[in-house]
C-alpha positions in Angstrom: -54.1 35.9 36.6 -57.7 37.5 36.2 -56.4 40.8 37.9 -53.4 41.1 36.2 -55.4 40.6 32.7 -58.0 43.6 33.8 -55.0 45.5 34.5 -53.0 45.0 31.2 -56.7 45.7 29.4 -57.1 48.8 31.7 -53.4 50.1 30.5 -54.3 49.1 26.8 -57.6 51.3 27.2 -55.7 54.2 28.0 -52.9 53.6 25.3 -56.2 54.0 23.0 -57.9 56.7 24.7 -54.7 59.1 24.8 -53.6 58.1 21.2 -57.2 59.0 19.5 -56.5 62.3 21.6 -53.2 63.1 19.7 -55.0 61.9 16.4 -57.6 64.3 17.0 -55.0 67.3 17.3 -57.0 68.9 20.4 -55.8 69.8 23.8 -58.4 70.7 26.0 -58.7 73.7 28.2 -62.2 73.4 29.8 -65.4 72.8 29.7 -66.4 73.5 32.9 -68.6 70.4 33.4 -66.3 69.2 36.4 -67.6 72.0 39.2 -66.2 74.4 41.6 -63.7 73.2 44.4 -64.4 74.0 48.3 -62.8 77.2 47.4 -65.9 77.8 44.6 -63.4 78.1 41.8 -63.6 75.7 38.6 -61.7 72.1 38.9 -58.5 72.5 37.8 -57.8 76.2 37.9 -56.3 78.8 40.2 -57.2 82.5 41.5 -54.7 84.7 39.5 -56.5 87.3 41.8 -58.7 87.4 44.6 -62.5 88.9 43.5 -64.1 91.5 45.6 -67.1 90.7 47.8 -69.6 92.0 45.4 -67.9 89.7 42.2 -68.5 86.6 41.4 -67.5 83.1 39.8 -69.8 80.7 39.0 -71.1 78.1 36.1 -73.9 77.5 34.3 -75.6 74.8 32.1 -77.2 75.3 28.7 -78.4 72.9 26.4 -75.6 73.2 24.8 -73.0 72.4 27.3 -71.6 74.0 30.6 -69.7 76.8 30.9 -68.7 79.5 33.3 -69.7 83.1 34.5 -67.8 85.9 35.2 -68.8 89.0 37.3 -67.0 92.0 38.0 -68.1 94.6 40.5 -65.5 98.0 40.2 -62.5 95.3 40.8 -60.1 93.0 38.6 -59.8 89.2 39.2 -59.2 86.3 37.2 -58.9 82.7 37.1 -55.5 80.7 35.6 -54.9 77.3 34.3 -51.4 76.0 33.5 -50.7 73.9 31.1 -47.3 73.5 29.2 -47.1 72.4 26.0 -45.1 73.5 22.5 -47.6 76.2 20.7 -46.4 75.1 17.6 -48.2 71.7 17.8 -51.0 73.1 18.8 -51.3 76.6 17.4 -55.3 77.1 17.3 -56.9 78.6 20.1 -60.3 78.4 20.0 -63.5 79.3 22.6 -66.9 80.2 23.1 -67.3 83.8 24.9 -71.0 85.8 25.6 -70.9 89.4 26.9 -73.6 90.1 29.4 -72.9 93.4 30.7 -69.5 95.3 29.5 -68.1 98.6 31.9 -69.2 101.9 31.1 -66.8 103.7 29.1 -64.1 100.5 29.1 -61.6 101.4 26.8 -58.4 99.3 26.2 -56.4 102.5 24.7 -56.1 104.5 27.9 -54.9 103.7 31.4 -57.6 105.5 33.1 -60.4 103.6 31.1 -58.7 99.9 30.8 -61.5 97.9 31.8 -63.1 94.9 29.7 -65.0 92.1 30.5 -63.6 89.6 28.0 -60.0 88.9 27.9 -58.9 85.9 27.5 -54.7 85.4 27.3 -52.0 82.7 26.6 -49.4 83.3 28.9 -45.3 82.2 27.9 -42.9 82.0 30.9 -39.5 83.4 30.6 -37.3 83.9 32.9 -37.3 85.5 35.5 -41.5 85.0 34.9 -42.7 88.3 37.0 -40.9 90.6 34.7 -40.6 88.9 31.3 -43.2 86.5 31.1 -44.9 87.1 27.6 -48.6 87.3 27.0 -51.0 87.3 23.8 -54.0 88.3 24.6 -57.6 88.4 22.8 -60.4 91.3 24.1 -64.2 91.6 24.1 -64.0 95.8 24.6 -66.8 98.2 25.3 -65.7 100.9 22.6 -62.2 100.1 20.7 -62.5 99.4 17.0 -62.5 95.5 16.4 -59.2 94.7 14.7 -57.1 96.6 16.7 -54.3 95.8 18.3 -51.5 97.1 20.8 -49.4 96.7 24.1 -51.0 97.0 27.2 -51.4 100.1 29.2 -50.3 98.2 32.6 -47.6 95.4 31.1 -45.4 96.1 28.0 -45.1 92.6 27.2 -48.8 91.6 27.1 -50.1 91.8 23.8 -53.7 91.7 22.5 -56.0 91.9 19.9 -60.0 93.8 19.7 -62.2 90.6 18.8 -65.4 91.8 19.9 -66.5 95.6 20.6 -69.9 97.3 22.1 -72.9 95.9 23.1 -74.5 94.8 19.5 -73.1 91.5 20.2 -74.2 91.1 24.1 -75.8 88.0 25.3 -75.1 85.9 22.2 -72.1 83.4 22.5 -70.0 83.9 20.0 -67.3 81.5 18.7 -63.6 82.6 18.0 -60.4 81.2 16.3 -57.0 82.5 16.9 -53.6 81.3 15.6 -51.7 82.0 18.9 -48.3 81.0 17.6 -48.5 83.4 14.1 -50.0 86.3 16.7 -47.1 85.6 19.2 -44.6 85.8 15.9 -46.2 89.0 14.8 -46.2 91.2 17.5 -42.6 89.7 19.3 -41.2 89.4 16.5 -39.9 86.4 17.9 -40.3 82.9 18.8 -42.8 81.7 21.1 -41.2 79.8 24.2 -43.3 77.1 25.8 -47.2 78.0 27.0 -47.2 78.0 30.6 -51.1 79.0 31.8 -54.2 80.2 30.1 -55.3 83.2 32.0 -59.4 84.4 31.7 -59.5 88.0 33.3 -62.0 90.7 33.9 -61.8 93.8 35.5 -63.7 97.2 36.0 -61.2 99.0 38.8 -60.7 102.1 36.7 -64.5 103.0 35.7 -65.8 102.1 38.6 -68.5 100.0 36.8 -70.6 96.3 36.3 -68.8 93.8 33.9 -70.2 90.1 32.9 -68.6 87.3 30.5 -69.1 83.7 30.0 -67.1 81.3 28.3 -67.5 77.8 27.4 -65.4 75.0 25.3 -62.2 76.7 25.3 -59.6 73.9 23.6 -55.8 74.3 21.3 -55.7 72.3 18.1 -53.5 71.4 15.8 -55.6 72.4 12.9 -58.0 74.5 12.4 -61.7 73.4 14.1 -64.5 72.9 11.5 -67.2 75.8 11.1 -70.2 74.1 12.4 
């Protein structure tokens, strides 16, 4: 009778726990408090592309909170999470990104020069996903005007939007917003199907060059977060 009564209060806890979740409007991303597997990549998340010898993945702890650390050596790589959910309950994106070192000459306008070293993406399946799967994207670049936006030069239905531009901003963490479901709407021109990953990439291939971003606290929300 004891057990089953610790069992039923167990199941009651997490009743609580996952409806103050829901009132809370947040679905969490990461952290990046829970450490790197036996492969060194973050709990929870998958290669989307192996990173040269010379790159590196790893985390970091500040007073403020973990978080991790991206490093690109002339090669592209990035780490995926899926997740599937309805965009529309939780349209808000929102995450903490610092630019340590951006490529030389990174430019998201040309081919040639398409290196950054933040992007961060929401990707939407459709079928079949290797051709048509959509993606909104948000950019810290080395030299494109904040505010701008476009298709990108390797897959025409990946999105994005400048955020962040040049090095006036480097080392500082800055905190961004995004309404991912109006952005999706906007440049679609369509309705959003269901999320299926969030994608962080980096990548200096083209300029041949060093690239460094952290990011920390990345979380959906049903509202927007409070300005602290």
């Amino acid at each position: 009778m004891k057990k089953m009564m610790i069992i039923l209060l167990f199941f009651l806890w997490v009743g609580t726990q996952t409806a103050g979740a829901e009132e809370k409007g947040t679905l969490m991303v990461d952290r990046f408090a829970g450490g790197l597997d036996n492969k060194g990549i973050p709990v929870g998340w998958n290669l989307e592309k192996e990173p040269g010898s010379d790159s590196k993945i790893s985390l970091g702890q500040e007073e403020d909170g973990h978080f991790l650390r991206l490093l690109s050596v002339g090669d592209a790589f990035g780490l995926k999470k899926e997740m599937s959910f309805d965009i529309r309950k939780y349209p808000y994106l929102s995450w903490k990104w610092k630019a340590i070192r951006l490529p030389k000459g990174g430019d998201i306008r040309k081919r040639e020069t398409d290196d950054q070293a933040g992007q961060i993406y929401v990707v939407f399946p459709k079928f079949p996903s290797m051709i048509n799967s959509r993606s909104m994207g948000y950019i810290w670049d080395t030299q494109t005007p904040i505010g701008l936006a476009g298709t990108s030069t390797a897959y025409s239905k990946m999105k994005y939007v400048v955020l962040q531009s040049g090095p006036a901003k480097l080392n500082q963490w800055i905190t961004e917003t995004r309404n991912v479901y109006e952005d999706y709407k906007k440049f679609f021109e369509e309705d959003p199907p269901t999320v299926g990953t969030v994608l962080l990439y980096i990548n200096t291939q083209h300029t041949k060059s060093l690239a460094e971003c952290a990011y920390a606290d990345i979380f959906f929300s049903s509202s927007p977060p409070k300005k602290e």
